[in-house]
C-alpha positions in Angstrom: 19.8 4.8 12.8 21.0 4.7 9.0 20.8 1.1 7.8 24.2 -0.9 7.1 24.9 -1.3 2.9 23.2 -5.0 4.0 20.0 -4.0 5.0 20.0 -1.3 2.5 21.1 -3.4 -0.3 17.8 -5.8 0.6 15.2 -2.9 0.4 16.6 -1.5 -3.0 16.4 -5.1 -4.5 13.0 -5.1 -3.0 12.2 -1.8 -4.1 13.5 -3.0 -7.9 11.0 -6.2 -7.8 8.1 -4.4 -6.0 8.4 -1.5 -9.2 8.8 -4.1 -11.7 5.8 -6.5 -11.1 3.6 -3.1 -10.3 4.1 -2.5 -14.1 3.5 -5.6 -15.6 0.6 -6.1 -12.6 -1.3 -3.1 -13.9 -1.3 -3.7 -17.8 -3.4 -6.9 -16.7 -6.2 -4.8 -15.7 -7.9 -5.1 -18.2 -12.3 -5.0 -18.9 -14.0 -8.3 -18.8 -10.8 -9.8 -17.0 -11.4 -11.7 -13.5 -9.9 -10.3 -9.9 -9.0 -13.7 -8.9 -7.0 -14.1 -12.1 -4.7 -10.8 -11.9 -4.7 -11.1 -8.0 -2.7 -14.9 -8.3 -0.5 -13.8 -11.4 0.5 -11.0 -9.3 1.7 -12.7 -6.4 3.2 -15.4 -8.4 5.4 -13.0 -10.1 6.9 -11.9 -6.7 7.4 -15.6 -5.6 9.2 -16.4 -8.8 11.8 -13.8 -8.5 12.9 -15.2 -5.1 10.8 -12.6 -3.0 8.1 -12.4 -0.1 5.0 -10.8 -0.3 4.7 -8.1 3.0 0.6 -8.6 2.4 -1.8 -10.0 0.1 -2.3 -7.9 -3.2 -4.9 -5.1 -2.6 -7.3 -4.7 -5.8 -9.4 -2.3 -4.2 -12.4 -1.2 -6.3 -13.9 2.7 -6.9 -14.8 3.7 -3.4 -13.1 1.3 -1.6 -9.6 2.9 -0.9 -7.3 0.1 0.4 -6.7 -3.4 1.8 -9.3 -5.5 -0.7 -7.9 -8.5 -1.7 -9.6 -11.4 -3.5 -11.1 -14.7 -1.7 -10.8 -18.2 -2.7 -14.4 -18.3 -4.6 -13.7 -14.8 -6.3 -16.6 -14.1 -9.1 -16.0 -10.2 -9.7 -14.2 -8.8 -13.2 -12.9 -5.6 -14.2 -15.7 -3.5 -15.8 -16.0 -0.3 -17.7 -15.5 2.7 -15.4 -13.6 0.9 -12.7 -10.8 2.7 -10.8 -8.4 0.0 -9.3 -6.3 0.5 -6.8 -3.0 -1.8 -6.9 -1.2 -1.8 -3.6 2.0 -4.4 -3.6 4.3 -4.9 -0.6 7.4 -7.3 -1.6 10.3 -8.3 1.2 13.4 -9.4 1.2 14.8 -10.8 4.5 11.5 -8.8 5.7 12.5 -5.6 4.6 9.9 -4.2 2.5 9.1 -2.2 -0.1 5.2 -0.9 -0.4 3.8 0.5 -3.7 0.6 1.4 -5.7 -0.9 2.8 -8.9 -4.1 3.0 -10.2 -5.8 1.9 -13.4 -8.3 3.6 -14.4 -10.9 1.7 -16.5 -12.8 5.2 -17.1 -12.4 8.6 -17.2 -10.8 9.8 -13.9 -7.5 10.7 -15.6 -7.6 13.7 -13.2 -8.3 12.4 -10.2 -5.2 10.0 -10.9 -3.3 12.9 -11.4 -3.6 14.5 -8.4 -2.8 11.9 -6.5 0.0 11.0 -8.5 1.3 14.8 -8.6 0.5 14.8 -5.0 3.2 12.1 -4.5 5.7 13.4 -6.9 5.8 16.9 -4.7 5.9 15.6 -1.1 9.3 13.2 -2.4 10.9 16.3 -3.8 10.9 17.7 -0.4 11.5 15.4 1.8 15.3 15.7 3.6 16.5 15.8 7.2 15.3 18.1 9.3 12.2 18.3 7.7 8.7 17.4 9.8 6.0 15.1 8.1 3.0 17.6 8.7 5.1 19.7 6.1 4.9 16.5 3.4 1.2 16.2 4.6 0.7 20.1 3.3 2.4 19.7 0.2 0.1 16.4 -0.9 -2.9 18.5 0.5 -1.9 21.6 -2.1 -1.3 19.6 -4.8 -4.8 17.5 -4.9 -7.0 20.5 -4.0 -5.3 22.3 -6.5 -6.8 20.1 -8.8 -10.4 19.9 -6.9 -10.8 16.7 -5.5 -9.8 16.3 -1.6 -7.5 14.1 0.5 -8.4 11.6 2.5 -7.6 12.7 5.6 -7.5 9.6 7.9 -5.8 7.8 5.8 -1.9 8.3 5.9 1.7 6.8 4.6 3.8 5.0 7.2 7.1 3.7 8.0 8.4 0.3 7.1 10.6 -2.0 9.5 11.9 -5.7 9.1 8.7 -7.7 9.0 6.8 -4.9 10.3 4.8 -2.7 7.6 3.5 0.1 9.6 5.7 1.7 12.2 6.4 5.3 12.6 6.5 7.9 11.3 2.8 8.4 9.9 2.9 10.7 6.7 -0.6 12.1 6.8 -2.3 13.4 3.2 -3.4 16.7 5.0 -1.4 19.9 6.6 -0.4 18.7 10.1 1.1 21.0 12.8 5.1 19.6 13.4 4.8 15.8 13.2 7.9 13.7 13.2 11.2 15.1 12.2 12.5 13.4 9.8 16.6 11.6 9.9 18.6 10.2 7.6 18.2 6.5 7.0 14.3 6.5 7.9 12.4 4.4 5.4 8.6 4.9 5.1 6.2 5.0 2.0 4.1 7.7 0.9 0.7 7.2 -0.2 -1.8 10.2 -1.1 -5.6 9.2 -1.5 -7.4 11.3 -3.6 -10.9 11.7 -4.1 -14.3 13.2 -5.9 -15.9 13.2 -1.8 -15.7 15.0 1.5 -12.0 13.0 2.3 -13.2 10.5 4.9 -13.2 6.4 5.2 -15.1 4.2 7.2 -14.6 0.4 7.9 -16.1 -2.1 5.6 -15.7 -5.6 6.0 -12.0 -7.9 6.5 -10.7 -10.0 3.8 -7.0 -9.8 5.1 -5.8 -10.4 8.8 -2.7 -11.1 10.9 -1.8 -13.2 13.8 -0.5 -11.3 17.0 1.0 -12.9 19.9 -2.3 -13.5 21.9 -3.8 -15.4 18.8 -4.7 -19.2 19.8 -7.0 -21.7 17.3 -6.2 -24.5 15.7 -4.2 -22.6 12.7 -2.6 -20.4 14.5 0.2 -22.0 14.9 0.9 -23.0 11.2 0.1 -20.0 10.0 2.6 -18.3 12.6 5.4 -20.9 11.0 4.6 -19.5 7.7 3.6 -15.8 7.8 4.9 -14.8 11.0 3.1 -11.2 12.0 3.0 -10.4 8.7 -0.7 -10.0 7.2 -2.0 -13.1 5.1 -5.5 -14.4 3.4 -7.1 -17.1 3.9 -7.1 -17.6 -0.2 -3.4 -18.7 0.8 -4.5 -21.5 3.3 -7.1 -23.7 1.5 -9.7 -25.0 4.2 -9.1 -22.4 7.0 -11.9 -20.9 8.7 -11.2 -17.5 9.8 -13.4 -17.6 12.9 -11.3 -20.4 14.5 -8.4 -17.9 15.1 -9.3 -16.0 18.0 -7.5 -12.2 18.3 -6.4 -12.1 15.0 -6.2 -8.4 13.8 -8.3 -7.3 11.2 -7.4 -5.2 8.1 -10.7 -3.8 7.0 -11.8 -2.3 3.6 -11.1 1.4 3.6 -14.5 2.5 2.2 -15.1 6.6 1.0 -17.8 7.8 3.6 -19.9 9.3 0.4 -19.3 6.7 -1.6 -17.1 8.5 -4.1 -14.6 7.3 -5.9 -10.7 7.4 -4.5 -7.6 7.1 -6.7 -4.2 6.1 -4.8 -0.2 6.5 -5.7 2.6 5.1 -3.3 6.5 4.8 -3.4 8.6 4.0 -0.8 11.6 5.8 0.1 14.8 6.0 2.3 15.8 9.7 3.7 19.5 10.7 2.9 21.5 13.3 3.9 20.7 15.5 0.8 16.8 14.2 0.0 15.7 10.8 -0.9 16.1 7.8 -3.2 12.5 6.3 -4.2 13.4 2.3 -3.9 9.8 1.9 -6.0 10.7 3.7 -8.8 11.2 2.0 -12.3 15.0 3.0 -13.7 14.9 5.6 -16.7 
């Protein structure tokens, strides 16, 4: 179905915020500077210009690919030879817009570009008609081309109202047909690139979300304020996270080897002759 000028006038103003705080998020990355500090200007900067946040900022460090996010008592600072991944997710009337950069504190400049390059390729393709194994080919070319590897069970997904992962998945590797996809679809792209063998495994949560099943003592407010949407407890001072039972977890998406991942992400809306990247600065 191809959103109303409404619903599509919410996501491009999302899309506009989302771009601009990424930019002035990731010139604060900066060594000797502390997580906790970037993390909360962040997030103010979306609150200020009148918008939601779809999830708690990731800052995800070197190996760990996605979905770290600071804590209350955060200690850690940016140090020399850190790659940072900074994944922001901004709503308007809960439609969102999801995207990322990295920083890198080092020298990784090619690993950023492949995922970067990787992302720039699979948007100049995408159309009707075409499947999301073929976008999952072209981000798979462009980062081997450059000798690093994909991850390949991580993938980009679509966005709904209040909902950040629905169909269709855009995988980072070749995939046989996949979903076809229509005008008015809205998803973000997100290749994962990295020095290892392409794999994650779980670490441990720092952000979560309530389902409808989820009963405890907080559940309730917490259901007032964030709906199914994923929060921290850094945003509820005094909550223990063990008194919600069910909650679903979001767990660190750790590099199997260990190796360092670098990540790039826009989100776009399918039209009848391509695409128009919401998450992309204006020239």
């Amino acid at each position: 179905m191809i959103p109303d000028d409404e619903v599509l006038a919410y996501y491009r103003d999302a899309g506009k915020i989302a771009a601009n705080v990424l930019e002035k998020g990731a010139v604060l990355i900066r060594e000797g500077d502390r997580v906790l500090d970037v993390v909360e200007s962040v997030e103010q900067m979306v609150e200020e210009r009148g918008a939601g946040l779809a999830f708690p900022l990731n800052l995800s460090f070197n190996e760990d690919a996605a979905h770290d996010t600071a804590s209350a008592d955060e200690q850690r600072i940016f140090s020399a030879g850190d790659v940072v991944k900074l994944d922001l997710g901004v709503h308007l009337e809960g439609y969102i817009a999801d995207t990322a950069v990295t920083v890198d504190l080092g020298d990784n400049g090619l690993l950023l570009e492949a995922s970067r390059s990787a992302l720039e390729k699979a948007i100049e393709i995408v159309r009707p008609g075409i499947t999301s194994g073929e976008l999952g080919r072209a981000i798979q070319q462009e980062i081997e081309a450059r000798g690093f590897r994909p991850i390949t069970n991580l993938t980009g997904h679509g966005l709904a109202r209040f909902s950040i992962h629905t169909p269709p998945s855009i995988p980072n590797i070749a995939f046989p047909g996949g979903a076809r996809l229509e005008e008015g679809m809205v998803f973000a792209i997100e290749p994962f690139a990295t020095y290892g063998k392409g794999k994650i495994k779980n670490g441990k949560p720092s952000i979560f979300a309530l389902n409808s099943r989820c009963c405890g003592n907080m559940a309730g407010e917490i259901r007032n304020r964030f709906g199914s949407l994923p929060f921290t407890p850094r945003w509820i001072p005094g909550t223990e996270i063990n008194e919600l039972k069910g909650a679903r977890e979001y767990f660190e998406m750790i590099e199997n080897d260990g190796e360092i991942v670098a990540q790039a992400e826009h989100t776009v809306i399918v039209n009848e002759d391509g695409c128009e990247v919401i998450t992309r600065l204006a020239k």
